[in-house]
ROSE-4610 file (N, C-alpha, C; in Angstrom, 1 decimal, always signed):
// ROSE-4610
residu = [X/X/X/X/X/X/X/X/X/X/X/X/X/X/X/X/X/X/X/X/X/X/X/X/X/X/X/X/X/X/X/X/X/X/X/X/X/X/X/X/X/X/X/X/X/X/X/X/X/X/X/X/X/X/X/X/X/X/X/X/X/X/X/X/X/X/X/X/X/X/X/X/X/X/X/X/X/X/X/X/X/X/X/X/X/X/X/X/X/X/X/X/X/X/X/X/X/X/X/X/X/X/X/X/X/X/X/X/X/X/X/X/X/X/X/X/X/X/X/X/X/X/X/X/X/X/X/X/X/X/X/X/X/X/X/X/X/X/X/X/X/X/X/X/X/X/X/X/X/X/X/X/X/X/X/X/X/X/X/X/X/X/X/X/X/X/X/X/X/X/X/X/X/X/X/X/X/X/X/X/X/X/X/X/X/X/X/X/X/X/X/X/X/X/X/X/X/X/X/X/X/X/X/X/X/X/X/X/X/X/X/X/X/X/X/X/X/X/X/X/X/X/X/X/X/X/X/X/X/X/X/X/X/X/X/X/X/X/X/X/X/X/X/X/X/X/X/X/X/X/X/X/X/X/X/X/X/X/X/X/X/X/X/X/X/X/X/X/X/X/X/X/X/X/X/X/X/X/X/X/X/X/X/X/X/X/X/X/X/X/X/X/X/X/X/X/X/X/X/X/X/X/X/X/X/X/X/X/X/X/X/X/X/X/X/X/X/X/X/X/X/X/X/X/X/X/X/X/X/X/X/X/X/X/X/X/X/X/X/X/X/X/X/X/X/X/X/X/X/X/X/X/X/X/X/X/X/X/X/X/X/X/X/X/X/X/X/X/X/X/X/X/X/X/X/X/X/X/X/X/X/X/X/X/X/X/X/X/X/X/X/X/X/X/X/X/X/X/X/X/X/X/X/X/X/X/X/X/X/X/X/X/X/X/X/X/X/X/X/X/X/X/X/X/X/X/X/X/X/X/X/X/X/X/X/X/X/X/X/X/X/X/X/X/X/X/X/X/X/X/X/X/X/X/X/X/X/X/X/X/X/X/X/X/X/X/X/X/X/X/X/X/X/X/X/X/X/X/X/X/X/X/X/X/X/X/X/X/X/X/X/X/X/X/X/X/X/X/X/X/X/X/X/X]
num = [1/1/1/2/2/2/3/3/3/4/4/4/5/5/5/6/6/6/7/7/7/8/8/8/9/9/9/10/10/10/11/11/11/12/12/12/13/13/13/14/14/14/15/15/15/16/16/16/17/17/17/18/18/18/19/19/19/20/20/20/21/21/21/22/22/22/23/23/23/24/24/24/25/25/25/26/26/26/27/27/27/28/28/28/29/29/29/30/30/30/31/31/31/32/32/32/33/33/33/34/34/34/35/35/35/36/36/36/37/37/37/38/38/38/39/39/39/40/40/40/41/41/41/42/42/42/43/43/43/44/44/44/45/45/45/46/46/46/47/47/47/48/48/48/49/49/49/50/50/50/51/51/51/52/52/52/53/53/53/54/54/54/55/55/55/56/56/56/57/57/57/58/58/58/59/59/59/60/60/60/61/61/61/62/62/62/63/63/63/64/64/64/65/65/65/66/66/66/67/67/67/68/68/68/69/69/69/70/70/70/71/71/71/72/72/72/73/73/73/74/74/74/75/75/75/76/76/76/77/77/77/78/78/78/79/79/79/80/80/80/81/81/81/82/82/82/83/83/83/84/84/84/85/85/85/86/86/86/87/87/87/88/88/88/89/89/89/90/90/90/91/91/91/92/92/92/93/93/93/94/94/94/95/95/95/96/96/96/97/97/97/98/98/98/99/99/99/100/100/100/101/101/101/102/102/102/103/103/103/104/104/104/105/105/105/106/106/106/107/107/107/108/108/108/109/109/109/110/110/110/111/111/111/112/112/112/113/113/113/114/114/114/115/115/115/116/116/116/117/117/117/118/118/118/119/119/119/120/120/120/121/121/121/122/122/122/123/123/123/124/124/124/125/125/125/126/126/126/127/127/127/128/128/128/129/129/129/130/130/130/131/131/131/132/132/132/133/133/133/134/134/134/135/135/135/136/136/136/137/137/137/138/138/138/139/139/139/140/140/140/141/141/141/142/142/142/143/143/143/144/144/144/145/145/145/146/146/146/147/147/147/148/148/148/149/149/149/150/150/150/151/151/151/152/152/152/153/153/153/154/154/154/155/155/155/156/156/156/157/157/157/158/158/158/159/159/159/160/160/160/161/161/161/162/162/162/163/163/163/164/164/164/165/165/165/166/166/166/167/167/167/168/168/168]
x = [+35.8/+36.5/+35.7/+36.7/+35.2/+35.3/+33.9/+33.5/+34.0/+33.4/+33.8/+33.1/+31.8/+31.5/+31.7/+32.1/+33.0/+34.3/+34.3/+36.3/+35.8/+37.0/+37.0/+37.3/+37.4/+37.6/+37.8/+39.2/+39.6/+38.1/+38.0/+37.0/+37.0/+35.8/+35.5/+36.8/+37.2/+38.3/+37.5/+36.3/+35.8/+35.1/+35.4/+35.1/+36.0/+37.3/+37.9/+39.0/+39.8/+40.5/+42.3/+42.2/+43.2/+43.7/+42.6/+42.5/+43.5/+44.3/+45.2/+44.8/+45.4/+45.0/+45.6/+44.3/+45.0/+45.5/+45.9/+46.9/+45.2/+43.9/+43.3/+42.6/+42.5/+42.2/+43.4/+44.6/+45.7/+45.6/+44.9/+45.0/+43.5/+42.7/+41.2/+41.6/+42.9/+43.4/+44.2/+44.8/+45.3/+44.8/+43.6/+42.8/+41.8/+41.9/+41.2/+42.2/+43.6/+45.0/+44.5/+44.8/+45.1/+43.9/+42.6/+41.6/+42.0/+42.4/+42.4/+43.8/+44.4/+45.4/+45.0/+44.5/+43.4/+43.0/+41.8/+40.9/+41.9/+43.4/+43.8/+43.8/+43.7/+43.5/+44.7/+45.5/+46.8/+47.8/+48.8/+50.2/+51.2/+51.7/+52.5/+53.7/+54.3/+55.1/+54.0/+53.0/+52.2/+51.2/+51.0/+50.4/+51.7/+53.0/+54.0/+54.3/+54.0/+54.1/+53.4/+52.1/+50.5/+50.7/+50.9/+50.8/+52.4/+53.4/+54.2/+54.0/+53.5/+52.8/+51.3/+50.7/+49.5/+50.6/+51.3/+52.3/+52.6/+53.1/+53.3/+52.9/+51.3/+50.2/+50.0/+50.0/+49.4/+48.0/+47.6/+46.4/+45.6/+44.1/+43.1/+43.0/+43.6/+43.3/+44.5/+46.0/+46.7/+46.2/+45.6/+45.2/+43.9/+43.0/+42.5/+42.9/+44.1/+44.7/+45.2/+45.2/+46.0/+44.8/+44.0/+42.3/+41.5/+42.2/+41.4/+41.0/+42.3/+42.1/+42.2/+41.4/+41.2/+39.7/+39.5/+38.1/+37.0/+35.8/+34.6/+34.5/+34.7/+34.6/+33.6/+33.2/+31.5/+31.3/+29.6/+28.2/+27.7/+28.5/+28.6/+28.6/+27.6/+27.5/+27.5/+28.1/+28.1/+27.2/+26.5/+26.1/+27.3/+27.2/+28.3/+28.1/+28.9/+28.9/+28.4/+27.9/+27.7/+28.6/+28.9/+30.3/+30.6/+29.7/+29.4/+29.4/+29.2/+29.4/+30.3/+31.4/+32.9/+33.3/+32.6/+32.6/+33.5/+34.4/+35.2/+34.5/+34.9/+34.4/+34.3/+33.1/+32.9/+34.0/+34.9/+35.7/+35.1/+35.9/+34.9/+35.6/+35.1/+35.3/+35.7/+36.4/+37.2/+36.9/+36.0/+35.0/+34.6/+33.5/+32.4/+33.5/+34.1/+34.9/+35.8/+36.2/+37.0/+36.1/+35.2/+34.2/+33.8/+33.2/+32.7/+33.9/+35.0/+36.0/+36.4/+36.1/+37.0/+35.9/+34.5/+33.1/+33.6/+33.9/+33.8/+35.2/+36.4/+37.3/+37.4/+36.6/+36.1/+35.3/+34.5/+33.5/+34.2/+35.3/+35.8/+36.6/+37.6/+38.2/+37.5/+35.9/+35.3/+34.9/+34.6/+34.4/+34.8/+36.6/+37.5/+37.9/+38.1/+38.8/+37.5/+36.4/+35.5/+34.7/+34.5/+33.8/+34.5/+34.2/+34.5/+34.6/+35.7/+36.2/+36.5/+36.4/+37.1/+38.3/+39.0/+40.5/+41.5/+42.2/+43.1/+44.3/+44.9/+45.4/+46.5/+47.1/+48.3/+47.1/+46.2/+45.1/+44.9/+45.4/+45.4/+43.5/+43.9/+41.7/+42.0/+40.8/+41.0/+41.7/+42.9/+43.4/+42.7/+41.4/+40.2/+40.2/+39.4/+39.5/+40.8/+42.1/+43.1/+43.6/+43.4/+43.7/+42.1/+41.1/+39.8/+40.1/+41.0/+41.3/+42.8/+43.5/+44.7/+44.2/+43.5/+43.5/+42.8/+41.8/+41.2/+41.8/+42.7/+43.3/+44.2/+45.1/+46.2/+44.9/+43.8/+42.8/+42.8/+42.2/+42.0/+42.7/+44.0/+45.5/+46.0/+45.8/+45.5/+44.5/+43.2/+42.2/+42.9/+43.4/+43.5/+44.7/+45.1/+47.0/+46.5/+45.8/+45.5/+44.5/+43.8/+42.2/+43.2/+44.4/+44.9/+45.9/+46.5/+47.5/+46.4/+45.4/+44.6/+44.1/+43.4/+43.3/+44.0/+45.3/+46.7/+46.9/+46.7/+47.3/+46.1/+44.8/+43.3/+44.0/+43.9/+44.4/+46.0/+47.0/+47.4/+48.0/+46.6/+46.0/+45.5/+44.6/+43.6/+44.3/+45.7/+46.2/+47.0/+47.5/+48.2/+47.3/+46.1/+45.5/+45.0/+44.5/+44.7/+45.8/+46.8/+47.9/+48.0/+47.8/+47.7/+46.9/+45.5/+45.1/+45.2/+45.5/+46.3/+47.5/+48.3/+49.1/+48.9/+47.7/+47.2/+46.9]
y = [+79.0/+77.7/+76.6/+75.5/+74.6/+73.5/+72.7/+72.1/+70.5/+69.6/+68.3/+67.6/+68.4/+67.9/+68.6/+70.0/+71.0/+70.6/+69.3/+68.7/+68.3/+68.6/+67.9/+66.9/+65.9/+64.6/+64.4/+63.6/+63.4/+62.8/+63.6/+62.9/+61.6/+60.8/+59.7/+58.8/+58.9/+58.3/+57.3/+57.7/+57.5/+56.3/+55.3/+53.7/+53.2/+53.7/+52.8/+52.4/+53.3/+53.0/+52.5/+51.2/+50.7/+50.5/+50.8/+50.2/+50.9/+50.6/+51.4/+52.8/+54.3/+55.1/+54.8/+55.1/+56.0/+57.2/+57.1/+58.5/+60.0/+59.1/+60.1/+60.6/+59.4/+60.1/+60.9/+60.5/+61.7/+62.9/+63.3/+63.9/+64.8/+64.3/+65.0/+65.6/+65.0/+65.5/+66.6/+66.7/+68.0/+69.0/+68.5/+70.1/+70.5/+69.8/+70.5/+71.2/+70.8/+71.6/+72.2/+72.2/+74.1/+75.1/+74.5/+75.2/+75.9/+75.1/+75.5/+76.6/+76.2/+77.1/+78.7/+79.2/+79.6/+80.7/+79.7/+80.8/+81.1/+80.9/+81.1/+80.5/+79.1/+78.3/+77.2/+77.3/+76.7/+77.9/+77.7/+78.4/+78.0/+78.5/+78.1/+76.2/+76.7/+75.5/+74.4/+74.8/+73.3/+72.7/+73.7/+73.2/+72.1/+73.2/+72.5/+70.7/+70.9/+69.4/+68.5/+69.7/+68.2/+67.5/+68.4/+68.4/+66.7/+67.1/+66.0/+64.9/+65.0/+63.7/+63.0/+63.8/+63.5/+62.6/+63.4/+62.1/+60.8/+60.7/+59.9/+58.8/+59.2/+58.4/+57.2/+56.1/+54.8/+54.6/+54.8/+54.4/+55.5/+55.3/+56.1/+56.5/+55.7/+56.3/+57.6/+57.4/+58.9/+59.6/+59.7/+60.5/+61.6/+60.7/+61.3/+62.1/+61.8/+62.5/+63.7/+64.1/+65.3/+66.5/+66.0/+67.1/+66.8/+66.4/+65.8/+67.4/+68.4/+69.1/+70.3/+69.9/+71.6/+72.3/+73.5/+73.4/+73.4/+73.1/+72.9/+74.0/+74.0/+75.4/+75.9/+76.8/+77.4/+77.3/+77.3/+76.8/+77.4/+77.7/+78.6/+77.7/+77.0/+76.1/+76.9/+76.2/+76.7/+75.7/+75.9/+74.9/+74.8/+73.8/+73.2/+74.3/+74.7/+75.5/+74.7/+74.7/+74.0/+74.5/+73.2/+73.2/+74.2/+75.0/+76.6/+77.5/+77.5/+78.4/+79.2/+79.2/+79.2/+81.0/+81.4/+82.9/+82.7/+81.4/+81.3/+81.4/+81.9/+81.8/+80.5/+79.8/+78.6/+78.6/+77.2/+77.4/+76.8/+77.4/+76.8/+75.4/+74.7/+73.4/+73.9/+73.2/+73.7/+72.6/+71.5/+70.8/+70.8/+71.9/+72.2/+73.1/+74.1/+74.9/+74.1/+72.9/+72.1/+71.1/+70.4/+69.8/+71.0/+72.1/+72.9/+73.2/+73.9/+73.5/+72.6/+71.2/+70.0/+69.5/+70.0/+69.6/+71.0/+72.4/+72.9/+72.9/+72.4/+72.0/+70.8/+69.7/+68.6/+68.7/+69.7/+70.0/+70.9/+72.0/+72.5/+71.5/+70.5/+69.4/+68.8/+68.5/+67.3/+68.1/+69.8/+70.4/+71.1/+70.7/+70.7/+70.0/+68.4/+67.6/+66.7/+66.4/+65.3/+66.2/+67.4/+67.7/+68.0/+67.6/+67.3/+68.9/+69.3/+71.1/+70.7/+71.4/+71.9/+72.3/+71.5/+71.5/+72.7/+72.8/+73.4/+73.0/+73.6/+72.7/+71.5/+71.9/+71.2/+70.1/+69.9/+69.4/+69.6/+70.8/+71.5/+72.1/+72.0/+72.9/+73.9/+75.0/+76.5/+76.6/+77.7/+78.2/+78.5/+79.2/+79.9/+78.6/+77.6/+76.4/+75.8/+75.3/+75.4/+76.1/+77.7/+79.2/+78.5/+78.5/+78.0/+76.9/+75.9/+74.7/+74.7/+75.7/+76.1/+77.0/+77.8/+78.9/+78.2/+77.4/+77.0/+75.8/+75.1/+74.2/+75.2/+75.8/+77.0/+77.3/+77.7/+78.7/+77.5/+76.4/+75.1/+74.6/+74.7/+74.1/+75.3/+76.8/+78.0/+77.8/+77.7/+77.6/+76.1/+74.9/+73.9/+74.5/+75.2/+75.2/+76.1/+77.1/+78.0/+77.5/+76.9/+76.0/+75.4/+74.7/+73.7/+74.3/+75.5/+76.5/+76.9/+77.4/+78.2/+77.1/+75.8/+74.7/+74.6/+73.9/+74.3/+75.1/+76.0/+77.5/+77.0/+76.8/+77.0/+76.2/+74.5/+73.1/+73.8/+74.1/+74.6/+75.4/+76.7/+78.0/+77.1/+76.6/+75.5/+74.6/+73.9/+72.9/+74.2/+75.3/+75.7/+76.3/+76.8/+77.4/+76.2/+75.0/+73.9/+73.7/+73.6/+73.3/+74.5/+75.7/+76.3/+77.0/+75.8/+76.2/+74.8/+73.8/+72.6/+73.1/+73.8/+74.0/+75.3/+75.7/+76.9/+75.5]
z = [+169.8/+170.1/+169.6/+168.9/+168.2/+169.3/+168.9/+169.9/+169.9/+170.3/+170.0/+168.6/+168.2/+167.3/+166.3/+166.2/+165.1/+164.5/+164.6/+163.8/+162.4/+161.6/+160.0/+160.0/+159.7/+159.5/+157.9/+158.0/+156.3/+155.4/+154.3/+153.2/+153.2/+153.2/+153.6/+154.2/+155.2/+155.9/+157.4/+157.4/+159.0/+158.7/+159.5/+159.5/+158.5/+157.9/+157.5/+158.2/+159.6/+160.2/+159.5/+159.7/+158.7/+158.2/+156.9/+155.4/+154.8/+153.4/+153.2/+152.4/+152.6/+151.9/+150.3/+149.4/+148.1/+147.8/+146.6/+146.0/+146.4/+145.9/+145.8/+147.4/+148.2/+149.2/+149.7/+149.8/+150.0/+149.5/+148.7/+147.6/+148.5/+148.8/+149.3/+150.4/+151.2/+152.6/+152.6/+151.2/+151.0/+150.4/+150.0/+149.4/+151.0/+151.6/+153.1/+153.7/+153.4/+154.1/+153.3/+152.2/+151.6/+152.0/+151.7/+152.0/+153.6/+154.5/+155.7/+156.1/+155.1/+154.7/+154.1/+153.2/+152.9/+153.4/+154.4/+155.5/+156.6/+156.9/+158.3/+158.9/+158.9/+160.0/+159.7/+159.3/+159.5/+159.2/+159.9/+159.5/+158.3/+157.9/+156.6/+157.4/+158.1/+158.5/+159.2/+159.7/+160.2/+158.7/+157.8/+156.6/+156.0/+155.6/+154.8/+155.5/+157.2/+158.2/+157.5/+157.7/+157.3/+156.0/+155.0/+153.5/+153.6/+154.1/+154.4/+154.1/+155.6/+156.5/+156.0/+155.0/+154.1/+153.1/+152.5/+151.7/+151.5/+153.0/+153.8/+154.4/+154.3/+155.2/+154.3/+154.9/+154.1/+154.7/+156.1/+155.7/+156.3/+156.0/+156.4/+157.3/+159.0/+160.1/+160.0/+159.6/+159.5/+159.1/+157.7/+157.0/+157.7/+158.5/+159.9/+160.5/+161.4/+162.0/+161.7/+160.6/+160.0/+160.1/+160.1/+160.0/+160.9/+162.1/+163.3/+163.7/+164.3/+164.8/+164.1/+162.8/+162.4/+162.5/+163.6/+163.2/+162.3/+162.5/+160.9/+160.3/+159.2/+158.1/+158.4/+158.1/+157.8/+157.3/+158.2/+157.0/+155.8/+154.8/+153.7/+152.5/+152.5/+151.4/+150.0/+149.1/+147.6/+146.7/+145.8/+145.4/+144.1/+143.5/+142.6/+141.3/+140.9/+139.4/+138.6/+137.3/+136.7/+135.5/+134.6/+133.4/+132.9/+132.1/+131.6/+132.0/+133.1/+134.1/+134.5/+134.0/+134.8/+134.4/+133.6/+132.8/+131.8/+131.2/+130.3/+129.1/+128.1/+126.8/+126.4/+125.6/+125.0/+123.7/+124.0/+123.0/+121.6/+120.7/+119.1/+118.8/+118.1/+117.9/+116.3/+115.6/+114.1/+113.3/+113.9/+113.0/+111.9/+112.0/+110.9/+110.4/+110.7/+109.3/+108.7/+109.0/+108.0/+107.4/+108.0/+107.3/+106.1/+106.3/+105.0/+104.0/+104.5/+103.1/+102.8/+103.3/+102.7/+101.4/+101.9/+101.1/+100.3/+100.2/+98.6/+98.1/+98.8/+98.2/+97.3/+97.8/+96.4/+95.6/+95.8/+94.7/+93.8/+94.3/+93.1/+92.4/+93.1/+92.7/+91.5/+92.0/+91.0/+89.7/+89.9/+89.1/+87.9/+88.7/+87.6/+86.9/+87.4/+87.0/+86.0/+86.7/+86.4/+84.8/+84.9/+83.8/+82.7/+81.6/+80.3/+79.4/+79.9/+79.5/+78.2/+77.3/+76.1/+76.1/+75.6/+75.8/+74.5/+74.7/+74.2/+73.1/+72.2/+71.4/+72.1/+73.2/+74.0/+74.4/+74.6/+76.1/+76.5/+77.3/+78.8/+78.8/+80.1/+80.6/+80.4/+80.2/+80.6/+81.2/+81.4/+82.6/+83.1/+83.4/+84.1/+85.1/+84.7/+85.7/+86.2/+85.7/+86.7/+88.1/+86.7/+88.4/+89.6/+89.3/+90.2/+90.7/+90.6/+91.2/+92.4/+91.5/+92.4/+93.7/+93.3/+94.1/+95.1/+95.1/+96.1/+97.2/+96.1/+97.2/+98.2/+97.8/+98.7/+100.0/+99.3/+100.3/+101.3/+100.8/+101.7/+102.9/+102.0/+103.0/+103.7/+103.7/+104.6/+105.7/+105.7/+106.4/+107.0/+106.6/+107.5/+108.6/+107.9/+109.0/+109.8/+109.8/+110.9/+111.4/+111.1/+112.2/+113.1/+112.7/+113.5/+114.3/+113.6/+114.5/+116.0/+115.7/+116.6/+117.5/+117.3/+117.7/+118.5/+118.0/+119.2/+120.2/+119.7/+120.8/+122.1/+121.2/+122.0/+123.3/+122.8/+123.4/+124.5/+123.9/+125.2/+126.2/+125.5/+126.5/+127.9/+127.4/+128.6/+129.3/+128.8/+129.7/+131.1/+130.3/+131.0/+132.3/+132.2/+133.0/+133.8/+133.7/+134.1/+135.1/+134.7/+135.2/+136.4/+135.9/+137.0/+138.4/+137.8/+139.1/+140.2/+139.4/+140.4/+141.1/+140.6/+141.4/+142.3/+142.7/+143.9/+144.8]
């Protein structure tokens, strides 16, 4: 049985009494419902109440009352993960591989167009250096559309999982 000094008290809610709540302290009052939800210490319909009436609350002393009487979690301190930590694979950034083909896609560019080829009776360059100038832009504008396809997918793989652990 907890004691008088074993109560949760809303995230920084104590000495403000009147003041009006925010979206985020509402917001701190429901991640102690759920947590308490959780370990067993609320029931599905007095969470679905609190979670409510957390809504609901305008100011700090309600927001109190909602976690007055749930007892103190255990002393099971976690220390904070740190960012890398999470076991997720480090995503790649598509930076540097478009930086590096955009630098040998203008160098074949400047290599074909800027240097002074021995032309042909029409004018035309080698074909050798056209096919070398064609082939490489196609490769270029391939490597951009899939850096940026995978990019995508990357960008939202992460919102969704995101998304879904807000909504536990």
């Amino acid at each position: 049985m907890a004691g008088p000094g074993d109560q949760i008290t809303a995230p920084q809610c104590e000495g403000r009494g009147e003041l009006r709540a925010s979206h985020a302290d509402r917001e701190q009052v429901i991640e102690v419902l759920k947590a308490a939800f959780v370990q067993g210490r609320l029931a599905k319909g007095e969470f679905d109440l609190r979670v409510g009436r957390a809504f609901a609350a305008r100011t700090h002393a309600e927001l109190a009352v909602l976690t007055a009487s749930l007892p103190a979690e255990p002393a099971t301190a976690r220390p904070p993960t740190p960012a890398g930590a999470t076991g997720e694979p480090p995503v790649v950034r598509p930076g540097s591989l478009i930086t590096v083909a955009t630098a040998v896609c203008a160098g074949v560019w400047m290599f074909g167009f800027l240097v002074p080829w021995p032309r042909d009776s029409e004018g035309d360059p080698p074909h050798g250096i056209a096919l070398l100038v064609y082939l490489t832009t196609v490769i270029y504008l391939f490597i951009l559309a899939m850096t940026l396809w995978l990019g995508g997918a990357v960008m939202v793989q992460s919102w969704l999982k995101r998304r879904s652990r807000r909504a536990l």
